[in-house]
C-alpha positions in Angstrom: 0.0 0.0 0.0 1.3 3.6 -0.7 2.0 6.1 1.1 -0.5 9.1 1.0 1.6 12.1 -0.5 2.9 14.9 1.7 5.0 17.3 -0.3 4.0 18.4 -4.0 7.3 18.6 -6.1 8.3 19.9 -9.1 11.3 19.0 -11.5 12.6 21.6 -14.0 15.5 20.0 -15.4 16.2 19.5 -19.6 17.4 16.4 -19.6 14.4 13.9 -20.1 15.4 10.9 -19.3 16.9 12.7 -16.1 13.7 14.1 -15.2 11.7 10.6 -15.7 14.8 8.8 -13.4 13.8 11.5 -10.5 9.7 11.3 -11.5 10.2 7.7 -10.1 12.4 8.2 -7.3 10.8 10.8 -6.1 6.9 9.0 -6.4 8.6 5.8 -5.0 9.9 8.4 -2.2 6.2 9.2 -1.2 6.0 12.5 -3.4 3.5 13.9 -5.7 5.3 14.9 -8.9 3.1 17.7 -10.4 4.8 18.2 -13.5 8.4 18.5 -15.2 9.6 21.6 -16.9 12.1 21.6 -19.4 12.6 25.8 -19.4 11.4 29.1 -17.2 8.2 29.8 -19.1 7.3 26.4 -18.4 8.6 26.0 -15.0 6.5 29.0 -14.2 3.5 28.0 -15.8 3.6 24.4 -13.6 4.1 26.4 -9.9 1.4 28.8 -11.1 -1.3 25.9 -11.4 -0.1 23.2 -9.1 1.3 25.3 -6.4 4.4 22.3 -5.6 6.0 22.4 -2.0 9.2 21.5 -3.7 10.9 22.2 -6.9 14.1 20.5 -8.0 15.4 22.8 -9.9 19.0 22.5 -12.5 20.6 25.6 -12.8 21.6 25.8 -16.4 18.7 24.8 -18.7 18.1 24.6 -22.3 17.2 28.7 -22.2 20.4 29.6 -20.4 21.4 29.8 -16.4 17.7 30.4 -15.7 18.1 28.4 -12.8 18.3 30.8 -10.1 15.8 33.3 -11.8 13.3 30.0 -11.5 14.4 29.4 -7.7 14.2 33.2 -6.5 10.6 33.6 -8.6 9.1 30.0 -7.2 10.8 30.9 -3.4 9.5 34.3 -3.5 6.3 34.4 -5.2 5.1 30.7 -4.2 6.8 29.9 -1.3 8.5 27.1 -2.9 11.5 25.1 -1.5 14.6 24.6 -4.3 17.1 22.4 -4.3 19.5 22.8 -7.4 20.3 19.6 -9.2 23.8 20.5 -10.7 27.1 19.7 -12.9 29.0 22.6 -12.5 28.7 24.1 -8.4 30.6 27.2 -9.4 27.3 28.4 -11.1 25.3 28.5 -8.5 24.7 32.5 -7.2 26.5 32.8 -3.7 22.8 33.5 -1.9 21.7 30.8 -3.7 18.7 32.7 -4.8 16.8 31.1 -1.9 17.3 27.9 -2.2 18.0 25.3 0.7 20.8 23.6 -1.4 22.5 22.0 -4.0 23.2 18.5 -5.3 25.8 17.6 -7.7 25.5 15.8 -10.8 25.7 13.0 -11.0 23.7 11.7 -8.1 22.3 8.2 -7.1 18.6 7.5 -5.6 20.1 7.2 -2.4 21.5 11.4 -2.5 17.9 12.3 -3.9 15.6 10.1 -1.1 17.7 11.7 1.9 18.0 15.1 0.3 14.3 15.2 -0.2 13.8 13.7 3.4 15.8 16.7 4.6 13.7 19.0 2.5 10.5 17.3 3.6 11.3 18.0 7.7 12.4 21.5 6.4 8.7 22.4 4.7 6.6 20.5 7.6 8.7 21.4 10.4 10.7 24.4 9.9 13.7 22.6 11.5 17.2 22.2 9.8 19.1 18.8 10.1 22.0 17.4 9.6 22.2 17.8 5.9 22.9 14.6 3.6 26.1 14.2 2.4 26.5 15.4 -1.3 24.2 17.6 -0.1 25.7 21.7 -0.1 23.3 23.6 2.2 22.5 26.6 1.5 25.0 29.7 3.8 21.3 31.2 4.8 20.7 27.9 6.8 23.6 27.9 8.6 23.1 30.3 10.3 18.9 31.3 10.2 17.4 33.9 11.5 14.7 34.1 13.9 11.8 33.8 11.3 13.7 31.3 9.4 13.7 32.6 5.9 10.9 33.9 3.0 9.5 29.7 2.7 
């Protein structure tokens, strides 16, 4: 029997079969995968209708390094947790537009199912962990203010 889904995620990452591979991990993970995005206009037009909790978000897509536009816009305007899924660490902005952290490519089910556990307690709790390893948390968490950022 399955789990009943607590956190609505989004993927915006351009590589397809990528996006399928973390589709399954992350439904097999007890999530509810409301749509993939492949690009900002579409990325935008998913958090606008689904509303997700979540957004695993690669920081250099098919349109550019949209990436952190996507993360600030979905944190800011939606409320959204981000976690950046990328290859090259160096191009993620140093306030990391928001985001709770960053995973590096190439990742195994294992990294994604404890970094979304971590960003699952995060949403429902408002409590930072220990963060997984591969896992670079964000500098705002570190150290978090009172009212615990703009989530």
């Amino acid at each position: 029997m399955q789990q009943e889904s607590d956190l609505r995620v989004m993927i915006v990452e351009d590589q397809a079969i990528l996006a399928m591979e973390l589709e399954l991990v992350l439904g097999d993970a007890g999530c509810d995968v409301v749509g993939c995005a492949m690009d900002r206009a579409s990325a935008f037009e998913i958090a606008e209708r689904e509303r997700p909790m979540l957004a695993l978000v690669d920081v250099n897509l098919l349109d550019g390094m949209t990436g952190p536009q996507i993360a600030h816009r979905l944190v800011s305007e939606y409320g959204t947790a981000v976690i950046f899924l990328t290859a090259n660490p160096e191009q993620i902005p140093d306030g990391f537009a928001g985001a709770l952290g960053a995973v590096s490519k190439p990742f195994d089910e294992q990294t994604i199912r404890a970094v979304v556990a971590f960003a699952r307690r995060f949403i429902l709790t408002r409590t930072v962990s220990d963060p997984p390893r591969r896992f670079r948390l964000a500098p705002w968490l570190t150290t978090p203010p009172a009212d615990i950022a703009p989530h």
